[in-house]
N, C-alpha and C positions, 0 to 999 in steps of 0.2 A: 770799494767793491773787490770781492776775491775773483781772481783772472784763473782760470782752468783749462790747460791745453787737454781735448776732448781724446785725441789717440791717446798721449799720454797718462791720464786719467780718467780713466771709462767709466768706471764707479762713479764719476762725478752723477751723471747721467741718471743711473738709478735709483742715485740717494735722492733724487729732484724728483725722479717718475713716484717714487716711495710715499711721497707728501700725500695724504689723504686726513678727510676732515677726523680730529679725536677732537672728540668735545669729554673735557671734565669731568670727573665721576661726581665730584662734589657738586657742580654746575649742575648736571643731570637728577642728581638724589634732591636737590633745591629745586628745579624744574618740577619735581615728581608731586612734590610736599605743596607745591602753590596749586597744579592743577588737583591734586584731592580735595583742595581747601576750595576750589573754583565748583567743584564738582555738587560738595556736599554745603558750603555757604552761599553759592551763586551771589546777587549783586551785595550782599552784604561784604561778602569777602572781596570780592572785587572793589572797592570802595577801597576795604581795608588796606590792602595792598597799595593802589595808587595812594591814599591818602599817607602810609610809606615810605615810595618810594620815589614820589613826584612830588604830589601836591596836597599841601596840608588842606586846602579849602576847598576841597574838591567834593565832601558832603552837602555845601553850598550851594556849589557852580553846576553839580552834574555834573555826569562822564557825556550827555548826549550832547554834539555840538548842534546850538539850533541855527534856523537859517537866516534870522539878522544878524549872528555872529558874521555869520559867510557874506551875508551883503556890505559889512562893515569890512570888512577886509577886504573887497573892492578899493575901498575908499582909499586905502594907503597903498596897496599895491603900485608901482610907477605905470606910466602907460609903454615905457619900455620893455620892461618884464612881462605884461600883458601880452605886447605884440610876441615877445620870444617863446611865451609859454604858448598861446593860438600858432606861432608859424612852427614851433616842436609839433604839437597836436597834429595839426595837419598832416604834416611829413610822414607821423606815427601811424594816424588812421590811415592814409594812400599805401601807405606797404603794407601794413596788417591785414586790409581790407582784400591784400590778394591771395591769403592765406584762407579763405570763407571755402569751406570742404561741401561741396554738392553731396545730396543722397544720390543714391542709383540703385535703380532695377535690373536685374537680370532673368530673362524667360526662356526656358529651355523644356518643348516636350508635357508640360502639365504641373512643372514646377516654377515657382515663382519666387527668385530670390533678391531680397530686397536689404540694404547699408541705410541705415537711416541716419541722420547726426540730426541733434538737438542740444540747444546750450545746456549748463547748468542753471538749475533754477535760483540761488542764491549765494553769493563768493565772498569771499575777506580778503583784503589787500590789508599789510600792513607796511608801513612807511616807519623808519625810523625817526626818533626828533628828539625834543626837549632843549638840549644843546645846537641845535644843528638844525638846515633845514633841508626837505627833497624834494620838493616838487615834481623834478624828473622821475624818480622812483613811481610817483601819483599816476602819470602820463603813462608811464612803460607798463605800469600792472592793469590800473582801469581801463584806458581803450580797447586794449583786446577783449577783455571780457565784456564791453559794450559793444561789439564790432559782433564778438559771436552770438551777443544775444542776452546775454544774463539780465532779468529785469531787476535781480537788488546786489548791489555791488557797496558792500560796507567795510569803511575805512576806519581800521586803529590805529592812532599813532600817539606818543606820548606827550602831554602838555608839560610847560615848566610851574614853577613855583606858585607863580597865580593863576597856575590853570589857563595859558594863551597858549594858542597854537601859531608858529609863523605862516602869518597873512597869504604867504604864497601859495601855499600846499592846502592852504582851505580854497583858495582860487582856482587851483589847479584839478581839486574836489569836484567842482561843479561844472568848471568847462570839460570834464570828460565825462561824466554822467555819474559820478558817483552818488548814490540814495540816499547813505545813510554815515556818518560821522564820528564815531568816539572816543575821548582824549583819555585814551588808556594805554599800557604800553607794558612789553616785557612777556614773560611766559606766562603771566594771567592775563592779559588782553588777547592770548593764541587758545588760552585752555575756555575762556568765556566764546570766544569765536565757536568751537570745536563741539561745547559742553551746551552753551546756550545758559542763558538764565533768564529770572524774570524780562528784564530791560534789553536784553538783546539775546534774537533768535540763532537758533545753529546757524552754521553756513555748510555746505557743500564742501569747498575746498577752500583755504587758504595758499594766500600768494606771498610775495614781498620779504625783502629780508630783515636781517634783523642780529641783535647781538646774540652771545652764545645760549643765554637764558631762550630765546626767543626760539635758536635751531635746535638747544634740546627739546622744548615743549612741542616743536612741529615733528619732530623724530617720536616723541614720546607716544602722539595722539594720532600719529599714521596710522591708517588704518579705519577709524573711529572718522577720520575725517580726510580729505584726499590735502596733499601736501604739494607744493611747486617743484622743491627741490632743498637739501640741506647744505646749505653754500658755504664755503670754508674762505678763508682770507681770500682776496681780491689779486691778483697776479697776470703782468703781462711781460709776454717775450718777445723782443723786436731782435727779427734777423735783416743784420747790418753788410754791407761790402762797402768796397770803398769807395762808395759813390755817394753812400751815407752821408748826410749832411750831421756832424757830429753834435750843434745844437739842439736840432731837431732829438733826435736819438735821445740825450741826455734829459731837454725837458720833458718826454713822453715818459721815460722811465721815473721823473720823477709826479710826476703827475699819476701815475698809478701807487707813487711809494705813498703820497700827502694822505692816503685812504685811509691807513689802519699802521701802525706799529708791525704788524704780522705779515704787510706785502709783501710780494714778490718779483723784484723787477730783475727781469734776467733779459740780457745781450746775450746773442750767439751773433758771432762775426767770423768772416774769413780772413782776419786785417787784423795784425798784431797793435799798425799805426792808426787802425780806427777806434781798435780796444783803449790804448789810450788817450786820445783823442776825447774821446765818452768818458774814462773816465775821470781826466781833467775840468771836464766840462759840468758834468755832475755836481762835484766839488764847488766850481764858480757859482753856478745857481742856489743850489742848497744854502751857501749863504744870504742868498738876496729873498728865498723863499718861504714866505710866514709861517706857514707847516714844517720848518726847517727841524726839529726835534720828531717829530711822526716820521716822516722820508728819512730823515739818518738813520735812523733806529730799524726802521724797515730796512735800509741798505744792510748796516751793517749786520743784522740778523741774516738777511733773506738774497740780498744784490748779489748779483753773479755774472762775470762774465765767462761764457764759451768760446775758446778759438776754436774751430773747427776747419780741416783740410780744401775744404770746398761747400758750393750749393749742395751738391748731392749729400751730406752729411749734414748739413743745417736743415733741411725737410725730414729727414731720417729723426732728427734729434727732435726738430719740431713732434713729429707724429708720434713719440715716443712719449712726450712732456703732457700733448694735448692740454694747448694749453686755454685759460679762460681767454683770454685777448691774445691777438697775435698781429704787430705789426710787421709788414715787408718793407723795406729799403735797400732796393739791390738793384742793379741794373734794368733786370725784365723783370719787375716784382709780379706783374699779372702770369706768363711764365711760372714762374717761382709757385705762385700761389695754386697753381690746376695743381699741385702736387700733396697739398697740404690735406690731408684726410682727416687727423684731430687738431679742432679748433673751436672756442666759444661762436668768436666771431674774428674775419681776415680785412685789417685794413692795409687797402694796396697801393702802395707809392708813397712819399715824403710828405705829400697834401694831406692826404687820408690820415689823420690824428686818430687816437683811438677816444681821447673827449668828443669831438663831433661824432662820433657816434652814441658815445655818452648821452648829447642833447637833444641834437635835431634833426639826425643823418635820416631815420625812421625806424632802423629797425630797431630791436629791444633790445636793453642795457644789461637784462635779469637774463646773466650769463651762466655754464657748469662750470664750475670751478674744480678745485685739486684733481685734476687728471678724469674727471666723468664726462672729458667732452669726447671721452673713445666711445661714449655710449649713450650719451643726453645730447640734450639741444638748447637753444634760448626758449624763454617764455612767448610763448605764442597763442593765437584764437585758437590752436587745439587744446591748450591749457585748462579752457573754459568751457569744450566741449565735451560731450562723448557718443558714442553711437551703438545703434541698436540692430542687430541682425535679424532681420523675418524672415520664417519660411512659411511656405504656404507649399502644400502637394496636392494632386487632383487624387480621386479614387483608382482612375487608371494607373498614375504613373507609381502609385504607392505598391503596385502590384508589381512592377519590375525593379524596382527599389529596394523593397522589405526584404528580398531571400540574400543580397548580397550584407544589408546589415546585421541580418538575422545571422549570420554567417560569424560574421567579426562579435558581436553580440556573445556568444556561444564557445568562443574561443575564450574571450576574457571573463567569463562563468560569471556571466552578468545574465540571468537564466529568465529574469524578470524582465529585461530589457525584449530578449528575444520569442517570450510570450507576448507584450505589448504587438510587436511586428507580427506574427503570427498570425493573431486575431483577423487585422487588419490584410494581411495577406489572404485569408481565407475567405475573403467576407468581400472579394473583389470578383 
């Protein structure tokens, strides 16, 4: 990891604040060219694609997963994973649950102003796979959207070779409520979500992440269809003093490197002796760690340590970085942390890992990434919401009303507007 004394090196700072998602031109013109092919082929091309890019038997098998698959994959599931996925679940829906946005009325005088919320009517979660399995991804996108209400929550994710999905993330399908299932994947499983075709209807919004194919085609179809958020590599910053327990520290930062080749695990410390410390420590583990080639690769692209003068300069740096994760290890990290204003999500103290939040802490995993936590949030029941403004005016009050907008009206030579008012003014 490169060490960077923050006075010394200020720039350091804002070559980091600089980081924003570029996705590929070529990635993007390839995104463009599958969803016209999704557009104007619908499940033919959608076929053609997965048969592709996954799975050759997939003309066979179908893309729809049916639901003796899902009770088969009961079967193998351990009853371990079971209880961990139910006691995640739980955890997920008790804090989501307290995100549920009441409507309100307001009455004033012969007007009646009324905030209504109402879920979405149908969403898409997509889950990464093939190689790999997420179950937690399942849990963090579906529950909210069954919490706010969505009656069809339909899940893409991609199958391998023989067209299997892992057992757990079909499990994970059904204990959150998810409807509907299909082993599709990539930037035509987002353009079929968006597009719709015969076998599968639009959806409202898509969730979940996914590789670059996946965030250009949600970039692409914004708009056409509502989008989560377009997430760039995965990155956390743990601010260290020398209270810091230096294992800790080093495995959390490697724990976020294991993700992607492209992480971003950055220390800021007030402790020259904790800098290396961590990064002795780093080094010890990385060899013992199976993802040991993804975390190096990540360090040595992306790791970074900050010394910085003091606390007051590591919240300064934090709010500047806003970062997706942000762990505290500092003396009064609760302290520390009422100061942090950009942040995905704040775990506070040595206990507080940023994986258990990952799992089964509750709140959502589906963090902003490269610096949009100055301005976004995690995924949440508003994700799956939206809300509708009524007004209602009596005859009377439309009469004290009409001359002051008739007024503004007339000003921005909107002439039809302030006829409309008019009438009604007249006619009280």
């Amino acid at each position: 990891m490169k060490t960077l004394d923050v006075a010394k090196d200020p720039g350091a700072v804002r070559n980091l604040q600089g980081r924003r998602v570029r996705l590929d031109a070529d990635v993007v013109a390839r995104a463009r060219t599958i969803i016209e092919s999704i557009e104007q082929g619908g499940d033919a091309a959608l076929l053609r694609y997965t048969h592709e890019f996954d799975c050759p038997i997939i003309d066979t098998i179908g893309i729809r997963i049916r639901e003796e698959e899902i009770d088969a994959a009961y079967a193998t599931v351990t009853k371990d994973v079971l209880h961990a996925l139910r006691l995640a679940g739980a955890n997920i829906k008790r804090f989501h649950k307290r995100q549920l946005p009441k409507s309100w009325v307001l009455k004033a005088k012969g007007l009646k102003l009324e905030q209504r919320f109402q879920p979405l009517a149908r969403v898409g979660i997509y889950v990464p796979g093939g190689k790999a399995a997420y179950p937690s991804t399942v849990l963090m996108n579906a529950i909210p959207a069954a919490i706010a209400g969505v009656r069809e929550i339909v899940m893409v994710t991609p199958c391998n070779k023989e067209g299997r999905i892992t057992p757990e993330v079909l499990v994970a399908a059904r204990e959150c409520g998810v409807t509907e299932v299909y082993r599709i994947g990539g930037a035509q499983a987002i353009a079929a979500l968006a597009c719709g075709t015969v076998t599968i209807r639009p959806v409202d919004k898509i969730t979940g992440p996914g590789n670059a194919y996946v965030a250009a085609a949600k970039q692409l179809l914004f708009g056409r269809v509502g989008v989560d958020m377009i997430a760039g590599p995965t990155e956390v910053v743990v601010v260290a003093d020398e209270s810091a327990p230096a294992v800790y520290v080093a495995a959390d930062l490697i724990a976020q490197a294991e993700h992607d080749q492209d992480a971003s695990p950055v220390l800021i410390t007030t402790s020259s002796a904790v800098a290396q410390a961590v990064e002795s420590e780093v080094e010890r583990q990385l060899k013992q760690a199976p993802r040991e080639a993804i975390a190096r690769t990540a360090f040595e692209r992306n790791g970074l340590i900050l010394l910085v003068a003091g606390l007051d300069e590591a919240a300064e740096t934090v709010n500047l970085l806003a970062p997706e994760h942000l762990e505290v290890m500092v003396k009064r990290p609760r302290r520390f942390a009422r100061r942090i204003t950009n942040a995905g999500a704040i775990f506070v103290g040595p206990w507080s890992s940023e994986a258990l939040g990952d799992y089964v802490a509750g709140p959502n995993h589906t963090l902003p990434t490269s610096g949009t936590a100055r301005f976004s949030s995690a995924l949440s029941v508003y994700d799956f919401m939206k809300f509708t403004n009524v007004i209602e005016c009596s005859r009377k009050r439309v009469g004290k009303l009409a001359p002051y907008a008739e007024a503004l009206a007339t000003v921005e030579g909107l002439h039809g507007h302030a006829a409309s008012l008019r009438l009604r003014r007249e006619d009280v």
